[in-house]
C-alpha positions as CSV (number, residue, x, y, z in Angstrom):
1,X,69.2,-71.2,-12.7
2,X,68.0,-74.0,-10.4
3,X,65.9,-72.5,-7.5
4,X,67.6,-74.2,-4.5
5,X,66.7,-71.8,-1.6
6,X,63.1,-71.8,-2.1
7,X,62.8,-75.2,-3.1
8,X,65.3,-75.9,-0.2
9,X,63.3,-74.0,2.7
10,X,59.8,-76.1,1.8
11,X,61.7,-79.1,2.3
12,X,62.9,-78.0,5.7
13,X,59.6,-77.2,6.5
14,X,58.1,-80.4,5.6
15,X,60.9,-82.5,6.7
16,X,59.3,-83.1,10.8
17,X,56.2,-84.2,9.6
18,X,58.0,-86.7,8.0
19,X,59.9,-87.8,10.6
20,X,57.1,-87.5,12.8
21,X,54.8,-89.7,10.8
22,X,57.4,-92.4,10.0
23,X,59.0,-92.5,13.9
24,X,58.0,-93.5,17.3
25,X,57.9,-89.7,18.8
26,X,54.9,-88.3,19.3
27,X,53.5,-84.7,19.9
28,X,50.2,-82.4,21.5
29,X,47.3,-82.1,19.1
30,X,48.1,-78.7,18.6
31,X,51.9,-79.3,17.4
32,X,50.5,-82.3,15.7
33,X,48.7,-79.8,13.7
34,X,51.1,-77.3,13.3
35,X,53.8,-79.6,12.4
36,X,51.7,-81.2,9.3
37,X,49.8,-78.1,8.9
38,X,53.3,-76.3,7.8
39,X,54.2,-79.4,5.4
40,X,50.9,-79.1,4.3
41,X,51.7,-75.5,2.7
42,X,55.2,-76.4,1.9
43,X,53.9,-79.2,-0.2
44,X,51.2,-77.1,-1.6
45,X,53.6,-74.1,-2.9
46,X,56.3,-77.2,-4.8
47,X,52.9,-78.4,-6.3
48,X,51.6,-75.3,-7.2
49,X,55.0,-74.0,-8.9
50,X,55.2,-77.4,-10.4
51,X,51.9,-77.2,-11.6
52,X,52.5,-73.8,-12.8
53,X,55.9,-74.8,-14.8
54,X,54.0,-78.0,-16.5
55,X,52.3,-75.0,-19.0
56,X,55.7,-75.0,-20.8
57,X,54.5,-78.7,-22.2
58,X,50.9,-78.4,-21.9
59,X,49.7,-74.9,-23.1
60,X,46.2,-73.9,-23.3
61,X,43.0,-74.3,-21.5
62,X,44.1,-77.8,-20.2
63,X,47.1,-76.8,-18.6
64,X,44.6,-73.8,-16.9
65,X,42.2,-76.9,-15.8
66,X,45.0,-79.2,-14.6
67,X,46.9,-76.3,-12.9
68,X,43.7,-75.4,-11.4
69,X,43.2,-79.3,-10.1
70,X,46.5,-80.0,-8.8
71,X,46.6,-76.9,-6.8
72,X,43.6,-78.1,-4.5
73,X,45.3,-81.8,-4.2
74,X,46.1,-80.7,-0.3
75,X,42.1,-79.9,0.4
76,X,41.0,-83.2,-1.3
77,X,43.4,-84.9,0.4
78,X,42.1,-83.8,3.9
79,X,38.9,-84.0,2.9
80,X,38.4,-86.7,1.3
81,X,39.9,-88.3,4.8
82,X,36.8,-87.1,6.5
83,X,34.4,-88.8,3.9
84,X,36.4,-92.2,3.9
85,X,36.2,-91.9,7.8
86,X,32.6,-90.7,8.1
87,X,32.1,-94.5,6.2
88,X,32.4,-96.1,9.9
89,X,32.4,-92.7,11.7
90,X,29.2,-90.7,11.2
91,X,30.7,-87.9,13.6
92,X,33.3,-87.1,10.7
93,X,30.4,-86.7,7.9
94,X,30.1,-83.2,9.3
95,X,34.2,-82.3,9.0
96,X,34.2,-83.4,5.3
97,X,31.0,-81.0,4.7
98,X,32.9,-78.7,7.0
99,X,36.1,-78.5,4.7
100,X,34.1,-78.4,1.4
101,X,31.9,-75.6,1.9
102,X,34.9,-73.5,3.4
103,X,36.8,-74.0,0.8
104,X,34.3,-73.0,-1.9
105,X,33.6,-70.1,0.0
106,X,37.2,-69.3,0.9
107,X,38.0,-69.5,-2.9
108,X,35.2,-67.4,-4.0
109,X,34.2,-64.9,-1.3
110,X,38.3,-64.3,-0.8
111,X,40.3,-65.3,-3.7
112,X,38.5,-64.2,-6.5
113,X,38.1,-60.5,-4.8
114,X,41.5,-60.6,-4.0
115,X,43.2,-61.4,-7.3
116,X,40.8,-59.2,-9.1
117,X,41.8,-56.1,-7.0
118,X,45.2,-56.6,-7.1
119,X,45.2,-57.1,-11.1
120,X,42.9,-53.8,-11.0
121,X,45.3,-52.0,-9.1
122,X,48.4,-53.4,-10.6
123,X,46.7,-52.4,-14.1
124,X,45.6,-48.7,-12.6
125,X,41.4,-49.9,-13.9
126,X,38.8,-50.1,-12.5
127,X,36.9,-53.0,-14.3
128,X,38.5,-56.6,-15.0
129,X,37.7,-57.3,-18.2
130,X,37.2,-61.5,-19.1
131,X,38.2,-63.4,-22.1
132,X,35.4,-64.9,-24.2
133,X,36.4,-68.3,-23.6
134,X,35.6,-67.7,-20.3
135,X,31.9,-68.1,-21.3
136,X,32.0,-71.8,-21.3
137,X,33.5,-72.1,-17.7
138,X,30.9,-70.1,-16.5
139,X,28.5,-72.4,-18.3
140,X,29.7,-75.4,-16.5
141,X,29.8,-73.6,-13.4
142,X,26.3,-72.7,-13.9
143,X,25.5,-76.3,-14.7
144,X,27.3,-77.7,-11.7
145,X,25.6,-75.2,-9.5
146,X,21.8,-75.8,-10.3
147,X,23.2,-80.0,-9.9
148,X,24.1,-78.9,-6.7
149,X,20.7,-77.2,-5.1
150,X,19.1,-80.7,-5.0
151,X,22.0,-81.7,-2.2
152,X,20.3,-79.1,0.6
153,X,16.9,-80.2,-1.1
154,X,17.2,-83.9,-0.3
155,X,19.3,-83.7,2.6
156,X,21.9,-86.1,1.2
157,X,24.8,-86.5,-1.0
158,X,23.7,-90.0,-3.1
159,X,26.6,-91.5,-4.8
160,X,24.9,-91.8,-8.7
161,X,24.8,-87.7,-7.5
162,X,28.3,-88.3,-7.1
163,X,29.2,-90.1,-10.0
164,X,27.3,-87.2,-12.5
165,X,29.3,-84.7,-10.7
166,X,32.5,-86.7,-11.9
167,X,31.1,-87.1,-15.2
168,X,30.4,-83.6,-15.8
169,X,34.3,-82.3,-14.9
170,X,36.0,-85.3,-17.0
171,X,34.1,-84.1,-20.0
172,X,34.6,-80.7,-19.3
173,X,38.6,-81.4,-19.0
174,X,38.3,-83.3,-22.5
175,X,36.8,-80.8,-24.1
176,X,39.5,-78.1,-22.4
177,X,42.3,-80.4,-23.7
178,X,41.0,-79.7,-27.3
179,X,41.3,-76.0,-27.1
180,X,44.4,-74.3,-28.9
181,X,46.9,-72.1,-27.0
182,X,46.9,-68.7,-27.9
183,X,50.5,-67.5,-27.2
184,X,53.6,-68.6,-25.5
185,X,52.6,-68.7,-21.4
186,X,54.4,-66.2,-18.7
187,X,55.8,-67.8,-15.9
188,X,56.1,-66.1,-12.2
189,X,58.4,-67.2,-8.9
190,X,60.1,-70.0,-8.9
191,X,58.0,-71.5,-11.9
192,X,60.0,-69.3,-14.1
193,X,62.8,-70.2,-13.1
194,X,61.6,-74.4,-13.4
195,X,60.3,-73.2,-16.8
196,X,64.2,-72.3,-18.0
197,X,65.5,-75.6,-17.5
198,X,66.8,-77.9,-20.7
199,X,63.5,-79.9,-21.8
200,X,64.7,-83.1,-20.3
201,X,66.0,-81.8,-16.8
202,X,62.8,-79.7,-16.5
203,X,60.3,-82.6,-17.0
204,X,62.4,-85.0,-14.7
205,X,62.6,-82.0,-12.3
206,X,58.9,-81.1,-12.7
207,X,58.0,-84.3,-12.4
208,X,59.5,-85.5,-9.4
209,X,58.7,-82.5,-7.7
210,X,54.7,-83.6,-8.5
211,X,55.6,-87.1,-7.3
212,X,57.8,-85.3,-3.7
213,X,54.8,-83.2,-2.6
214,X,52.0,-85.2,-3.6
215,X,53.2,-87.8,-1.0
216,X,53.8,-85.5,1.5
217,X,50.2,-84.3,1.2
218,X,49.2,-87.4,1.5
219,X,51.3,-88.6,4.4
220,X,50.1,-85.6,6.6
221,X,46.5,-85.5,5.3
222,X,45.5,-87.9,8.2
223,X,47.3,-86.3,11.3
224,X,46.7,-83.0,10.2
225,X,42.7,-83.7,9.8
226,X,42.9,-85.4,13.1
227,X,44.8,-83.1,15.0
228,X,42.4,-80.2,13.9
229,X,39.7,-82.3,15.8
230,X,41.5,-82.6,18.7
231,X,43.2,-79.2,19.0
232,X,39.7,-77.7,18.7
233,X,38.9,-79.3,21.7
234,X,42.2,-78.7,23.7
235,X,42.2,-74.9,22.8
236,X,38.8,-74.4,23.4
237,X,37.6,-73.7,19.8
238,X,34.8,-75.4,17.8
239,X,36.4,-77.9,16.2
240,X,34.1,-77.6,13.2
241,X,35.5,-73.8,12.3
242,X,38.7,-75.3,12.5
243,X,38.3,-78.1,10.2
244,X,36.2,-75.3,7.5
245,X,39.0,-72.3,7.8
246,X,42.2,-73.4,8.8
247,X,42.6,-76.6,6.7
248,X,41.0,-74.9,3.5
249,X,43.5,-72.2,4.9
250,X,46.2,-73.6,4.5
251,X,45.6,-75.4,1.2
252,X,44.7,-72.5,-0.6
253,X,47.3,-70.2,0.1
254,X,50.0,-71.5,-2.4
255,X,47.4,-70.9,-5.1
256,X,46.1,-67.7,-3.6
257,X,49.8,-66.4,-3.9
258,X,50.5,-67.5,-7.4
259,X,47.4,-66.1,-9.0
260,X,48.4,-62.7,-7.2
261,X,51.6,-62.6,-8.5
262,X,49.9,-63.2,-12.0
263,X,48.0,-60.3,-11.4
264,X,50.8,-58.1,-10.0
265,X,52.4,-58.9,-13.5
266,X,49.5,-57.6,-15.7
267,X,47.9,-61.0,-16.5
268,X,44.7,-60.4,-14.5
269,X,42.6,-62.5,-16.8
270,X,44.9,-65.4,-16.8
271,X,44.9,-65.1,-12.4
272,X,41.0,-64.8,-11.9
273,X,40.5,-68.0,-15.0
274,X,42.9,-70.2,-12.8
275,X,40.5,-69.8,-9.6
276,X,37.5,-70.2,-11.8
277,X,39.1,-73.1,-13.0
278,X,39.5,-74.2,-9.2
279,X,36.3,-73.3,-8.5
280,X,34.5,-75.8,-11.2
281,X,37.0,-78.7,-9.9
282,X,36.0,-77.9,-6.3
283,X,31.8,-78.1,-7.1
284,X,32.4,-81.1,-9.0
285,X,35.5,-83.5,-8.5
286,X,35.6,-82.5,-4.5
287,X,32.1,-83.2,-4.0
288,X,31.3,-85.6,-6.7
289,X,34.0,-87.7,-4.4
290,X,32.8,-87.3,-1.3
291,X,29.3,-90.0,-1.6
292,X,32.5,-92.5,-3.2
293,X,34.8,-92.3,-0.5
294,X,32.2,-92.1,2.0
295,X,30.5,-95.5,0.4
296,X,34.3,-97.1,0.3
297,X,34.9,-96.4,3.9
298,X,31.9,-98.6,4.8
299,X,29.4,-95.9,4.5
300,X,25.4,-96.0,2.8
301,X,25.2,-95.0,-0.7
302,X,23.5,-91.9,0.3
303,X,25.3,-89.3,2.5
304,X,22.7,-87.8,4.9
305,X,23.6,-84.1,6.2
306,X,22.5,-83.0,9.2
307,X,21.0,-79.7,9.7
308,X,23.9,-77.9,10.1
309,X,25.6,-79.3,6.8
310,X,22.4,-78.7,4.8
311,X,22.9,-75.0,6.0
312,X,26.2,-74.6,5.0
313,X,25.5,-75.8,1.5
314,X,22.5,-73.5,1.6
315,X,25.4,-70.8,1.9
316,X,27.7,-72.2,-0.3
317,X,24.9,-72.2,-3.3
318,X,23.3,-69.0,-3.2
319,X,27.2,-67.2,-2.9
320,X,28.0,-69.5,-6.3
321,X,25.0,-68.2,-8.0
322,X,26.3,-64.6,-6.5
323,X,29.7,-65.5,-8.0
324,X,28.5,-66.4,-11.7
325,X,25.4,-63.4,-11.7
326,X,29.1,-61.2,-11.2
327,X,31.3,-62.7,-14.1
328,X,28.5,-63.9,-16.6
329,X,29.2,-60.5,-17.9
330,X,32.7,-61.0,-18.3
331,X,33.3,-57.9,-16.2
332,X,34.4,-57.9,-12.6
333,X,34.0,-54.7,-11.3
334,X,36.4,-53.3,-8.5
335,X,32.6,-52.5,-6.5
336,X,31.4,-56.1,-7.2
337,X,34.9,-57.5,-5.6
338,X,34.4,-55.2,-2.8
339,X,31.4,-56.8,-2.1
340,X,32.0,-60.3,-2.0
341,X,34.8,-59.8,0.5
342,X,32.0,-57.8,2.7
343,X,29.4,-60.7,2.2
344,X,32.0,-63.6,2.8
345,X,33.2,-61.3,6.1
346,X,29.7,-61.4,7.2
347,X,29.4,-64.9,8.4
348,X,31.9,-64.5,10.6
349,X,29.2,-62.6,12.8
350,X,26.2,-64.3,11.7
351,X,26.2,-67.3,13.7
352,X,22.8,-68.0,13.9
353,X,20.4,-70.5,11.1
354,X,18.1,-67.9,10.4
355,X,20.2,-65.0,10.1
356,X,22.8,-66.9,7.3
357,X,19.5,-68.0,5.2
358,X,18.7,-64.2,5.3
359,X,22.4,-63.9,3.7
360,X,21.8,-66.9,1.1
361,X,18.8,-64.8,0.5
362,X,20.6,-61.5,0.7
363,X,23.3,-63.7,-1.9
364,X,20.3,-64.3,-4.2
365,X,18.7,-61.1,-4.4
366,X,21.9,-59.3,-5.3
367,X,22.0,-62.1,-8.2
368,X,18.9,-61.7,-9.6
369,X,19.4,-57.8,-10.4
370,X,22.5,-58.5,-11.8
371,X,21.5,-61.7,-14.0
372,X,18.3,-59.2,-15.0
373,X,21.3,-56.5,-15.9
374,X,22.9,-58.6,-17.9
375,X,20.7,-61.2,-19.4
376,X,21.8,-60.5,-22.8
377,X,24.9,-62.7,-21.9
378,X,22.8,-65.5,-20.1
379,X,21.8,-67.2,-23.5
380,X,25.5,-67.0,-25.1
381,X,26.7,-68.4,-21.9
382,X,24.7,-71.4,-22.5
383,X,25.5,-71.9,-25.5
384,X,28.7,-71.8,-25.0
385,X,27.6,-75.1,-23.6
386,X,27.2,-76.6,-27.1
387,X,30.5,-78.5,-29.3
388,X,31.9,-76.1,-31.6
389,X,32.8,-76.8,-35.8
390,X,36.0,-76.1,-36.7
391,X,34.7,-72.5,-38.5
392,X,33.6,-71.5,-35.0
393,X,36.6,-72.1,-33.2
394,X,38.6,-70.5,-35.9
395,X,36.2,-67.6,-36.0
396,X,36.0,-66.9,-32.4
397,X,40.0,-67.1,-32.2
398,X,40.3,-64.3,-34.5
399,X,37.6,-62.4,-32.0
400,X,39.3,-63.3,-29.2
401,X,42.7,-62.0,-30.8
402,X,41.3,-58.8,-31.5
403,X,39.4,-58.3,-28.2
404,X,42.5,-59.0,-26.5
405,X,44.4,-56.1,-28.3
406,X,41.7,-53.2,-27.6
407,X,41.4,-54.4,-23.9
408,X,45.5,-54.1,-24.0
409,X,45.3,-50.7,-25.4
């Protein structure tokens, strides 16, 4: 059956923006940004159910990675805005930084403890236990990560940076589009029902839903990232929190909210790999893109951050490396959850330079005695790194099979 009412009510919701953008009227800063803001998320659940339904064609770890990249479309749409802006504007550098780092940290320091406690809880266990496979993302996470300390070190974002950043996440999607689907995927929500459409209504369907939301995202990206500049100002707020938690906000929630309802349904592992997934596309496509649409907006090759923005990385990094010490294990412990939530709550009080590098430190410390716990999974990890024979791949999908049937047991 055809899912009118839900796909009906996002369309209401995103119909003013619309008419807003495409008329003469013209509203407060503040309903500016509420108006796109709310066609912003309505935009973001169509993709991310559309996303989510495209699995029935393209199964496996590609359709994890592309689910994974569409799903963040809204956030690189706004902030990607900044960057291109921040070529003529050098006030807006700091709002693309801003949007990045909040987003990682959003998606990490929130999501991932979210979804893993719900799938724990929903599963009545106590420790999430990870697919082997999930190896190589970490790997690439890892990778992307150590790339990434020489942006605080340098004080800049060069574009060749950039470029490598790019590189890295097309040959990682290549080499997910190789890997061989397992079983038949579950669908949630209104995916499910997308899903049980005839073949050809269901790609027209799916496909013009990709086409429908994508431009609205794209026709509010630039009112909505303005209007959170201005609204700061008008309600008193520092515009810069705005631009890192409400935007990232309200781009993330779709996704947040499918990858629970994976893990309401038992399918935990499948939840958590998705915001992985979102994770790697984040710490390389988002910022691998901001130096280039900086550079086309009239900007310098080279990015410079200002102290603030070399900070926030600082943050952004050491909670990463906090975030892979967790999962290089392929374990995520209901404590370790529990704890990221605690550490990501904690900058909301620590305001001050010196007191969030004592968190990055805090962050790293944590890190280190769990890499040292489990450093017999650090060299696999890396490895994981390396292009598998055919004998491997065959080999490891019998492993996976079986470990797959003891963990369900």
């Amino acid at each position: 059956m055809f899912p009118r009412i839900p796909l009906a009510m996002c369309a209401v919701a995103a119909i003013p923006a619309v008419v807003l953008r495409f008329s003469e009227l013209s509203a407060s800063p503040v309903a500016t940004m509420l108006i796109f803001g709310t066609a912003v998320v309505a935009a973001s659940f169509v993709l991310a159910w559309a996303a989510e339904a495209v699995r029935k064609d393209i199964s496996g770890a590609l359709a994890v990675a592309l689910l994974a990249l569409v799903a963040v479309l809204p956030e690189y749409a706004v902030d990607l805005y900044y960057a291109f802006v921040s070529g003529t504007d050098p006030d807006m550098a700091q709002y693309a930084s801003a949007n990045m780092n909040g987003s990682n940290r959003l998606l990490l320091g929130f999501g991932w403890p979210l979804v893993v406690l719900v799938a724990l809880y929903a599963q009545r266990k106590r420790v999430l236990k990870l697919p082997q496979d999930t190896r190589r993302d970490v790997a690439v996470l890892f990778l992307l990560t150590v790339f990434s300390i020489f942006i605080p070190l340098g004080g800049s974002i060069p574009m060749i940076f950039g470029i490598l950043l790019i590189a890295i996440f097309i040959v990682h999607l290549v080499v997910a589009s190789k890997a061989e689907a397992e079983e038949e995927p579950e669908f949630v929500s209104v995916a499910a029902k997308l899903a049980e459409l005839p073949t050809k209504t269901r790609r027209i369907t799916v496909t013009s839903l990709f086409l429908i939301s994508a431009v609205v995202i794209l026709i509010s990206a630039e009112p909505f990232a303005n209007s959170l500049v201005e609204s700061g100002s008008n309600l008193g707020i520092d515009s810069y929190l705005l631009v890192q938690w409400l935007a990232p906000l309200a781009s993330e929630a779709p996704e947040f909210i499918v990858a629970v309802l994976f893990a309401l349904r038992g399918m935990g592992a499948m939840a958590i790999g998705t915001l992985i997934a979102s994770k790697i596309n984040q710490w390389s496509l988002l910022v691998g893109s901001i130096p280039l649409a900086h550079y086309l907006g009239g900007g310098s090759a080279n990015m410079v951050l200002d102290a603030r923005q070399i900070e926030e990385f600082t943050l952004t990094i050491s909670q990463t490396i906090l975030g892979i010490a967790i999962i290089i294990g392929l374990r995520f412990h209901w404590a370790s959850a529990a704890a990221l939530v605690g550490l990501f709550s904690l900058q909301f009080f620590i305001t001050g330079t010196e007191a969030r590098l004592w968190l990055s430190a805090v962050h790293l410390v944590i890190a280190l005695v769990l890499l040292w716990t489990n450093r017999s999974h650090i060299l696999p990890t890396l490895r994981s790194l390396k292009p598998k024979k055919q004998e491997q791949v065959e080999s490891e999908t019998v492993v996976e099979h079986t470990y797959q049937t003891s963990a369900a047991n």
